[in-house]
C-alpha positions as a Markdown table, in Angstrom:
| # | Residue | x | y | z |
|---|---|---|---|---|
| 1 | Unk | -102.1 | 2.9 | -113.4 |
| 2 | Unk | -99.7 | 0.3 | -111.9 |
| 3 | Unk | -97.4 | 0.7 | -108.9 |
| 4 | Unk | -95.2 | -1.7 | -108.1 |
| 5 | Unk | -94.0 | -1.8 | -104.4 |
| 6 | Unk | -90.7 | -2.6 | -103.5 |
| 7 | Unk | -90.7 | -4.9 | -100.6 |
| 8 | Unk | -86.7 | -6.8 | -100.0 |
| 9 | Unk | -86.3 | -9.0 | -96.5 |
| 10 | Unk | -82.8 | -9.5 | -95.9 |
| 11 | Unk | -80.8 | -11.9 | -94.0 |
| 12 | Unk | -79.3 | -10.2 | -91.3 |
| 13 | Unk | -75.9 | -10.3 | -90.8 |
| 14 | Unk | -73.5 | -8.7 | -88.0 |
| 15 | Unk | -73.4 | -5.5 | -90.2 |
| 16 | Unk | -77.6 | -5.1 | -89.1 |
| 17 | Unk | -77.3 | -6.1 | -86.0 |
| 18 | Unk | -77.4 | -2.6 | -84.2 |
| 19 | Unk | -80.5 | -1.8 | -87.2 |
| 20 | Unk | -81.9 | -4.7 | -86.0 |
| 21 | Unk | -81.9 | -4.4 | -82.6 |
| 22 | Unk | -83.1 | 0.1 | -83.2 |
| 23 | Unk | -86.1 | -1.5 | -84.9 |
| 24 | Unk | -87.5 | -3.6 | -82.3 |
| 25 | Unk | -86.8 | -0.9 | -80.1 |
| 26 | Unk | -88.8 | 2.0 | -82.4 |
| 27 | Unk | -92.0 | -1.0 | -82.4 |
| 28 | Unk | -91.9 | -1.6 | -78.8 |
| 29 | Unk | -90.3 | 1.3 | -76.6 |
| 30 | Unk | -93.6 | 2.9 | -76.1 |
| 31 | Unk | -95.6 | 0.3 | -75.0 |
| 32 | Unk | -92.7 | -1.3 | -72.6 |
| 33 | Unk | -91.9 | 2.1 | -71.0 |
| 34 | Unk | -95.9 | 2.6 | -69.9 |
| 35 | Unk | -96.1 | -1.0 | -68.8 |
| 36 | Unk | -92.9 | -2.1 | -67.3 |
| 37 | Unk | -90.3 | 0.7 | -67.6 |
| 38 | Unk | -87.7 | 0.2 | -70.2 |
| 39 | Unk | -84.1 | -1.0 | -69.1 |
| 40 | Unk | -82.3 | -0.7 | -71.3 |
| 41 | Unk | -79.5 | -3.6 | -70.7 |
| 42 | Unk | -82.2 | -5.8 | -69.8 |
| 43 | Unk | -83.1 | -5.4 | -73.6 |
| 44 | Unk | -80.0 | -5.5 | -74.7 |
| 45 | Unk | -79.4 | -9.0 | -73.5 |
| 46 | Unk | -82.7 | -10.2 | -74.8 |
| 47 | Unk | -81.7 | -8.8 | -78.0 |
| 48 | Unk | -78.5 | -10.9 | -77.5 |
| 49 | Unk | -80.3 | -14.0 | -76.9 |
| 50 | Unk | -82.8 | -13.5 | -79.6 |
| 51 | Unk | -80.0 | -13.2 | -82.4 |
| 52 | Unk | -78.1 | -15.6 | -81.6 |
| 53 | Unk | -81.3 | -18.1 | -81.0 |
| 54 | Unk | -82.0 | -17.2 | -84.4 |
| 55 | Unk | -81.3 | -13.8 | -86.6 |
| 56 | Unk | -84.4 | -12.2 | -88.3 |
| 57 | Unk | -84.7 | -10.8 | -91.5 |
| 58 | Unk | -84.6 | -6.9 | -92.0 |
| 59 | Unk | -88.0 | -5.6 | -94.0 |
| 60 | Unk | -86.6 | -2.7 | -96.7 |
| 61 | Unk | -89.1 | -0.8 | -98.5 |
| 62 | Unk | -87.6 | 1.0 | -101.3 |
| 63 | Unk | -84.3 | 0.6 | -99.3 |
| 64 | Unk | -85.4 | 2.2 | -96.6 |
| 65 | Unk | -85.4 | -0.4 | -93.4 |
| 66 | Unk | -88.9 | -0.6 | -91.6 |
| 67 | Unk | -89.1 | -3.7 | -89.8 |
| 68 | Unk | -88.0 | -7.3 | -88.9 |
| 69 | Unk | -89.5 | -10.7 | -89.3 |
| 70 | Unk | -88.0 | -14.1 | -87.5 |
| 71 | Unk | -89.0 | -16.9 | -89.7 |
| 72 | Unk | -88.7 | -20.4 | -87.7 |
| 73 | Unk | -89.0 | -23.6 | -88.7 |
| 74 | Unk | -90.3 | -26.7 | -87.1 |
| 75 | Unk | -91.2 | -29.6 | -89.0 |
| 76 | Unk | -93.9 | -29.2 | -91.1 |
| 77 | Unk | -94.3 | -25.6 | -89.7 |
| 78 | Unk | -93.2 | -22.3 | -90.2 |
| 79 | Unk | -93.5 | -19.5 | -87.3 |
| 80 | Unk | -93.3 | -16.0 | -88.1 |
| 81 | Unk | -92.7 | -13.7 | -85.7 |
């Protein structure tokens, strides 16, 4: 038997930026609260920074969003982050 998963990344536009932002937030809330304490302005801004710097992609799986990638390039290199 064959499945076939379906894996989308889209470009991330003003319409994801809040999705965007809810994401990063769901991977690292946890671990930031425990070390640091979460502020959330502080994050806010960063997020800010970060999308304008440069906006990731959103990660769909079957339409359903579950995470972000930030592909940069440099050169002759690619950083994914």
């Amino acid at each position: 038997m064959q499945q076939y998963v379906n894996i989308r990344l889209v470009e991330a536009d003003e319409s994801l930026k809040d999705l965007s932002y809810n994401i990063t937030k769901a991977a690292y809330y946890d671990l930031i609260e425990r070390t640091f304490g979460w502020k959330e302005e502080k994050h806010r801004e960063y997020h800010e920074r970060y999308w304008k710097e440069q906006r990731p992609y959103i990660i769909f799986l079957s339409d359903r969003p579950i995470g972000t990638v930030r592909l940069v390039h440099d050169g002759d290199s690619t950083e994914i982050s």
